[in-house]
N, C-alpha and C positions, 0 to 999 in steps of 0.2 A: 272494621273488625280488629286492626292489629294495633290501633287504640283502646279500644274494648280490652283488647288482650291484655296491657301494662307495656307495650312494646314503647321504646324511648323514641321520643318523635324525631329526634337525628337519626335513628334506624329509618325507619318509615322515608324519611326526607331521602334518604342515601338509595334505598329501595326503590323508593317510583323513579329516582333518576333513571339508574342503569336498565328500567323496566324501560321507562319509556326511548331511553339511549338505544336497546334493541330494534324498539319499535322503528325509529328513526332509519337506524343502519339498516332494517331491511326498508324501507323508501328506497334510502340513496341508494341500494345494490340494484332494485328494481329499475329504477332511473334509467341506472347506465349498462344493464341487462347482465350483472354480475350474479355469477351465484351464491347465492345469498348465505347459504353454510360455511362458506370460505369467507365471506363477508364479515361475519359475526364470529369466525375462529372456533365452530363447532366441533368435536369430536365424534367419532361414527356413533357413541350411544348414545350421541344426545340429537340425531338429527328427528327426532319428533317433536322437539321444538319448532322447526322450522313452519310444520304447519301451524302450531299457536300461534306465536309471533305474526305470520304473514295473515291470519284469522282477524289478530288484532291491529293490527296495522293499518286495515283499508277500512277501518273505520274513519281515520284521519289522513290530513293530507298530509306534506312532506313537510311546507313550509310551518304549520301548525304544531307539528310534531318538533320543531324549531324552534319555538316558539317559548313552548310547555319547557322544552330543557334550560333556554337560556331565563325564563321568569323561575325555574327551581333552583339555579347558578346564583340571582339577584337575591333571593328570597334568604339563601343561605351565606350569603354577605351582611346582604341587610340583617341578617338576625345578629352577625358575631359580633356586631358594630353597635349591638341595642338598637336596633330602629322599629324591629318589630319583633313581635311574639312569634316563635316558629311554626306555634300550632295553629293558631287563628290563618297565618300567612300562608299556610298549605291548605286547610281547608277553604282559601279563598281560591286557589288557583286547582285543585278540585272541582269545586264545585261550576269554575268560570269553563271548565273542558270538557269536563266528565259528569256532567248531570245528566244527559240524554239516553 
């Protein structure tokens, strides 16, 4: 969709990071039984994220979620270096997580 939209794919690429970065941060606070609002430095209006977040989160595991950050870290190396296209190299790691 936010291809669709004209949205610049360094947006997009910056976007799923910190999405999936939350995702991650509530793993780890779960892990070690931390509260997960204090975990992710929420503000009182924003604790109805917490349910999103944790919704989406136990779809994947910790180390997975691990994973996904450090291949969108390489991806956006790899791109500034010319080694790959940014677009194609998000839709591959996309489509290798999140097709289910």
């Amino acid at each position: 969709g936010l291809i669709a939209n004209k949205e610049p794919v360094q947006k997009i690429l910056v976007t799923l990071y910190n999405h999936f970065k939350k995702l991650y941060i509530i793993k780890v606070a779960e892990s070690f039984n931390q509260d997960v609002a204090v975990a992710m430095n929420l503000k009182p209006n924003q604790m109805f994220l917490v349910s999103k977040y944790k919704g989406q989160a136990r779809y994947f595991e910790k180390q997975e979620l691990r994973k996904i950050l450090e291949e969108l870290i390489n991806l956006d190396s790899n791109y500034k270096i010319g080694l790959i296209d940014l677009e194609i190299g998000l839709e591959a790691i996309l489509c290798k997580y999140c097709s289910n």
